[in-house]
C-alpha positions as CSV (number, residue, x, y, z in Angstrom):
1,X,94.9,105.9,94.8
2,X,94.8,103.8,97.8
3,X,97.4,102.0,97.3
4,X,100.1,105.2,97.2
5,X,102.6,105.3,100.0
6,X,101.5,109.1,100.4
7,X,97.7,107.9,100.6
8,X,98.4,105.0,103.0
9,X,100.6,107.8,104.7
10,X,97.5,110.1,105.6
11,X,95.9,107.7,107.5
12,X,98.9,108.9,110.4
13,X,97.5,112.0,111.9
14,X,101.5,112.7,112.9
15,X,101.9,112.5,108.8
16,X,99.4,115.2,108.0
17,X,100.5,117.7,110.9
18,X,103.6,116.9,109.2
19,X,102.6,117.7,105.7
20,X,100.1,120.4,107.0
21,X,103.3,122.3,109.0
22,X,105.5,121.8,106.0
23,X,102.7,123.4,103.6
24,X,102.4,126.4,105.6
25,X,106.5,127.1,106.9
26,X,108.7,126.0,104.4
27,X,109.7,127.4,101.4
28,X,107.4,128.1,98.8
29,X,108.3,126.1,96.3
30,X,108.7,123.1,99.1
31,X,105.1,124.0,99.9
32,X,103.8,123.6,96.2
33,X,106.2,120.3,95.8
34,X,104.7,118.4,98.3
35,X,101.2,119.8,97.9
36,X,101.6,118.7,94.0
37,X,102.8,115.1,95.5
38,X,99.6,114.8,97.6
39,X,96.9,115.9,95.1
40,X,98.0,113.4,92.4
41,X,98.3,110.5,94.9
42,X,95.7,111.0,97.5
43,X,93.1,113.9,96.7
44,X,90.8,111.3,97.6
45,X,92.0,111.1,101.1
46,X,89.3,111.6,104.2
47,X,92.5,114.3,105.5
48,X,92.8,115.7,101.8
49,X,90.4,118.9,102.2
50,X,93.1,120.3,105.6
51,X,95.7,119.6,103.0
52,X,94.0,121.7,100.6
53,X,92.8,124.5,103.2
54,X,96.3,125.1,104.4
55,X,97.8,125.5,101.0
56,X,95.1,128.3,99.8
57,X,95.7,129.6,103.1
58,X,99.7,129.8,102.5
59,X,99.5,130.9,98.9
60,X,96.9,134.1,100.1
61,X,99.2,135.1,102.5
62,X,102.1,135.0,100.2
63,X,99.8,137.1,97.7
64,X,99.1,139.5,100.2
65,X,103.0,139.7,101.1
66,X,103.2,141.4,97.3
């Protein structure tokens, strides 16, 4: 997978607090689009696991909204 754009993306810091701030304020389904996007091309990724914390921590607090 190192050879994805989004993988060779991550290694940008600006790129992840990008993804990271798009995860947790966009829309919902912008949120699960992108965090789709990054688990099939870069779950291996060193940045991965923020990725992954910020979108259980987005879809509890739209659980909890309910």
């Amino acid at each position: 997978m190192k050879d994805s754009h989004i993988y060779q993306r991550m290694d940008n810091p600006k790129v992840v607090k990008g993804y990271l701030n798009t995860i947790l304020h966009q829309e919902l389904y912008i949120a699960k689009a992108l965090f789709a996007n990054i688990t099939l091309e870069a779950n291996d990724h060193v940045r991965y696991p923020a990725i992954v914390d910020a979108y259980t921590n987005r879809i509890n607090r739209e659980e909890n909204k309910e």
